[in-house]
Backbone as CSV, one residue per row, in Angstrom:
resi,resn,N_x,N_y,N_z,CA_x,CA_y,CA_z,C_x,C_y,C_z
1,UNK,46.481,27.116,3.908,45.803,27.095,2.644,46.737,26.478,1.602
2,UNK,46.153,25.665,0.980,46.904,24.862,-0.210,46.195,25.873,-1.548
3,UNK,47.564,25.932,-2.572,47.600,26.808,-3.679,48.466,25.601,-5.020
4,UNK,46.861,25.326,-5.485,48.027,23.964,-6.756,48.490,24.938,-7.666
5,UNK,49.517,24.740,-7.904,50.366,25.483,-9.366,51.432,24.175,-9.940
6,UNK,51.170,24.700,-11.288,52.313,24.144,-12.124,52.696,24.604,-13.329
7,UNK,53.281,26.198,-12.696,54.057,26.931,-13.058,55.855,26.682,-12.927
8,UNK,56.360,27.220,-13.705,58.052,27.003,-13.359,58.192,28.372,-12.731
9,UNK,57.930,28.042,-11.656,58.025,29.439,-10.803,58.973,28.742,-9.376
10,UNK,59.466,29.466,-9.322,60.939,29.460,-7.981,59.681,28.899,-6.416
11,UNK,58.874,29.556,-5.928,58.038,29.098,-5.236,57.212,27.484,-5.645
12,UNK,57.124,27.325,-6.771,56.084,25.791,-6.287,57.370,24.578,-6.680
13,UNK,56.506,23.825,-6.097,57.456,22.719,-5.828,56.092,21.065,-5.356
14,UNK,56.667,20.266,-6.284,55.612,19.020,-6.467,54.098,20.190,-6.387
15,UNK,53.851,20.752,-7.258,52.609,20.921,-7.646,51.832,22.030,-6.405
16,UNK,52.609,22.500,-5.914,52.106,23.167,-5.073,52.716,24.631,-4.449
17,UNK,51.905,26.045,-4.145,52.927,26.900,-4.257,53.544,26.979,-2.474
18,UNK,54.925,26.969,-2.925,54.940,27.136,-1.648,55.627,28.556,-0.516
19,UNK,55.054,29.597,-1.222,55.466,31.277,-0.771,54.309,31.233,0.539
20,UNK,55.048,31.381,1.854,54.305,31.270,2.811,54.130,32.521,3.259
21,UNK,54.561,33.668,2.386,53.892,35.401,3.261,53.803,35.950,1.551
22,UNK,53.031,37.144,2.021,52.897,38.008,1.021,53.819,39.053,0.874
23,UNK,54.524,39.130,-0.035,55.295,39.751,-0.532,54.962,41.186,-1.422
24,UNK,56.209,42.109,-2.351,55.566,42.340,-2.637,55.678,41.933,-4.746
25,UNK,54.700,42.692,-5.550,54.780,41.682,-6.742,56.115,41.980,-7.602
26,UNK,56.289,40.644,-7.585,57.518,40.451,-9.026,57.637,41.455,-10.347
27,UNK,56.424,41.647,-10.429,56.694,43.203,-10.975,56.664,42.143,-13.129
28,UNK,56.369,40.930,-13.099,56.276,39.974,-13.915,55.122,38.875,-13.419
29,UNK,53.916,39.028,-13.442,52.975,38.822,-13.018,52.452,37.511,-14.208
30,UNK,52.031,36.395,-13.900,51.652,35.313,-15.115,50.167,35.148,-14.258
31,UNK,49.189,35.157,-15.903,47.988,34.874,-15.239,47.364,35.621,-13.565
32,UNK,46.452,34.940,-13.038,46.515,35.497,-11.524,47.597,35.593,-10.608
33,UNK,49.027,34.933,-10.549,49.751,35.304,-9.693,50.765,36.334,-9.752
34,UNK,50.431,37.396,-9.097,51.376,38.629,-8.831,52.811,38.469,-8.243
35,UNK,53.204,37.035,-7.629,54.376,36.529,-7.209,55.210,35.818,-7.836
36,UNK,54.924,35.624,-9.624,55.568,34.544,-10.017,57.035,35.121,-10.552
37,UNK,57.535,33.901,-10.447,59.525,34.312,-10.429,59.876,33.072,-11.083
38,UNK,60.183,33.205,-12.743,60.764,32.208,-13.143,61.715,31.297,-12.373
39,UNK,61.811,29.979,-12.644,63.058,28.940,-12.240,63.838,29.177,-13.173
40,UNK,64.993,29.151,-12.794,66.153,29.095,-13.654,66.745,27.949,-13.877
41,UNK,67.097,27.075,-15.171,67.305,25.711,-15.202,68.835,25.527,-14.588
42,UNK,68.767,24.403,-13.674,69.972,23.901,-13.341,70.964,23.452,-14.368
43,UNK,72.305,24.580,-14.147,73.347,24.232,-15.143,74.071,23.231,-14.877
44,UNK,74.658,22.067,-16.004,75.261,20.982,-15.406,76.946,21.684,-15.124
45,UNK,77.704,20.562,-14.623,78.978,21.291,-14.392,80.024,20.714,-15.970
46,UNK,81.542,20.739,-15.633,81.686,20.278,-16.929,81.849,18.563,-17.338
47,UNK,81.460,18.189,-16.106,81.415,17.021,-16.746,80.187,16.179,-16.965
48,UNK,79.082,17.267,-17.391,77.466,16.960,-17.886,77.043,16.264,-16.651
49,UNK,77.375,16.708,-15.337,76.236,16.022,-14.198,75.470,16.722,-13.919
């Protein structure tokens, strides 16, 4: 089953979610999904890469 999201959630990726079992909920629930888990932005290192 295909699930489109485009959420900044740790599971989707190019537009699509990709948590392949049920878990249980994040306990931070957005809209209908009971699994969503913010992304955390990639920190650069110190030389801004």
């Amino acid at each position: 089953m295909i699930i489109a999201c485009n959420e900044n959630c740790i599971y989707q990726e190019e537009g699509v979610c990709k948590l392949n079992y049920a878990t249980f909920s994040s306990g931070t629930p957005l809209g209908t999904c009971p699994y969503f888990k913010e992304k955390k932005k990639e920190e650069k290192n110190k030389d801004g890469i």
